[in-house]
C-alpha positions in Angstrom: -5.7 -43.9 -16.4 -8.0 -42.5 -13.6 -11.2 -43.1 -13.6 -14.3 -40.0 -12.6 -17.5 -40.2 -11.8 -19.8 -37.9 -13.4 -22.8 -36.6 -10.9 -25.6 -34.3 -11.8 -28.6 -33.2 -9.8 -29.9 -32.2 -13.2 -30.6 -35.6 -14.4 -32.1 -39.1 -12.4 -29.6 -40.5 -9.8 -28.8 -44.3 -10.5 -30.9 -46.4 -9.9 -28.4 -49.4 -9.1 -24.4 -49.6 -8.4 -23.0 -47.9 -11.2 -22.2 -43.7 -12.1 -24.5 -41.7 -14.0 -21.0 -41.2 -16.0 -17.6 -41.8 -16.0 -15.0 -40.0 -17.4 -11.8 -41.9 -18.4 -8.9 -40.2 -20.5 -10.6 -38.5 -23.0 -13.6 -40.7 -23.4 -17.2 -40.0 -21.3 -19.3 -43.0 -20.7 -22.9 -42.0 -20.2 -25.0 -45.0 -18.3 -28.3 -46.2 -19.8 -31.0 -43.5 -19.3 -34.4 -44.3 -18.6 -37.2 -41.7 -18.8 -37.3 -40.3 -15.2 -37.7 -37.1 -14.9 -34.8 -35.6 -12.3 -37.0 -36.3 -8.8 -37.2 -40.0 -9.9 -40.8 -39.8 -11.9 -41.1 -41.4 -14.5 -42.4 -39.5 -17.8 -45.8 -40.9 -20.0 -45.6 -43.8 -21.2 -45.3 -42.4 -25.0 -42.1 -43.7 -26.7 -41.4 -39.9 -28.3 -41.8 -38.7 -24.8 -39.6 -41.0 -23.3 -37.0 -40.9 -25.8 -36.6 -37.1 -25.4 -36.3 -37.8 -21.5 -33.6 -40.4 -22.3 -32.0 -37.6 -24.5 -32.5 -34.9 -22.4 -30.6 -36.8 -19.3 -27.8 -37.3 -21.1 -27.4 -33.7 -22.5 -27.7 -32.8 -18.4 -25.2 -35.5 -17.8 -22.6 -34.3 -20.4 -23.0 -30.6 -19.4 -22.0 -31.6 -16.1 -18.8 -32.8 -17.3 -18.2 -29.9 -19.4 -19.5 -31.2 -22.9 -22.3 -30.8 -25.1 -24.6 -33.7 -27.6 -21.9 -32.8 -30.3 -19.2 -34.7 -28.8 -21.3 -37.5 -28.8 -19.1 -40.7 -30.8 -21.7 -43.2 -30.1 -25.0 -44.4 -29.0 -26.9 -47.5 -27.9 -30.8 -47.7 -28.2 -32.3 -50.4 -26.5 -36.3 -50.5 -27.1 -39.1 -52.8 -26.4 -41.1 -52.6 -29.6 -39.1 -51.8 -33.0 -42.2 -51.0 -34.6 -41.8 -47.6 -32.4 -38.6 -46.8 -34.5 -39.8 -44.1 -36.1 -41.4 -42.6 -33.2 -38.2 -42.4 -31.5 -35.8 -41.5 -34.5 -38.0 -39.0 -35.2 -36.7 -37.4 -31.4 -33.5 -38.7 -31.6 -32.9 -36.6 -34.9 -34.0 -33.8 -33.2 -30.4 -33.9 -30.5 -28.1 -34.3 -32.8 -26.7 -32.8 -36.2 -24.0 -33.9 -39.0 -22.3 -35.8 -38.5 -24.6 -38.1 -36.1 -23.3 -40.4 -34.0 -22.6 -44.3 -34.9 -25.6 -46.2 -33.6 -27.3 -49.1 -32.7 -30.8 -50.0 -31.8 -31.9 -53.2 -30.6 -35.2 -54.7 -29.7 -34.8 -56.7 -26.1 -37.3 -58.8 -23.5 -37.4 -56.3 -21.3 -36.2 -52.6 -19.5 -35.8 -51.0 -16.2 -39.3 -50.5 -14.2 -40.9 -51.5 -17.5 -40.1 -48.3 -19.8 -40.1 -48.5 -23.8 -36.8 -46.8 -24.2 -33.4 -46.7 -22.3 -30.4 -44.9 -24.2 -26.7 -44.6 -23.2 -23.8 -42.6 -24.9 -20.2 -42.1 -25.2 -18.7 -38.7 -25.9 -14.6 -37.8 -26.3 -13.3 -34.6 -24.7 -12.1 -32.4 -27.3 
């Protein structure tokens, strides 16, 4: 199975060595997106805010490679402070229709340059 990277000048560059994406077969791998805007900057620091950001990157990310947030199988929510949940579903809720994706959120010690939100997807071709 070949492997493709995904680029888009439409969302952050990475910020390390990995792809903003890969595609492989007929699976998409979206990489963890932080809230930076596409020149780098990095949004508020509202959680709502930086959710949609998060969301927003990936959309850019999967258009690039030809899909949309439907053809999203799964997700990965990493915050800083659960007791934002609510805050960000409310966003998240607002990128995705029946059926959502299979999720999971978890609370961890710390993110990239110190953001409240960092969100990574996997979509299938169809």
């Amino acid at each position: 199975m070949t492997r493709q990277p995904i680029v888009t000048t439409k969302a952050p560059a990475a910020i390390g060595p990995y792809s903003q994406a890969i595609s492989a077969g007929d699976l998409v791998f979206v990489s963890g997106q932080i809230p930076l805007k596409p020149d780098g900057v990095l949004v508020s620091s509202d959680v709502a805010e930086q959710t949609e950001q998060c969301l927003a990157n990936i959309r850019e990310i999967l258009h690039s490679a030809g899909l949309g947030m439907e053809r999203v199988v799964k997700t990965t929510v990493y915050m800083m402070d659960l007791g934002q949940f609510a805050r960000m579903n409310e966003v998240y809720a607002r990128f995705f229709s029946a059926p959502f994706p299979a999720r999971a959120t978890v609370q961890v010690a710390a993110l990239p340059k110190g953001v409240s939100v960092e969100i990574d997807a996997v979509a299938v071709r169809p």
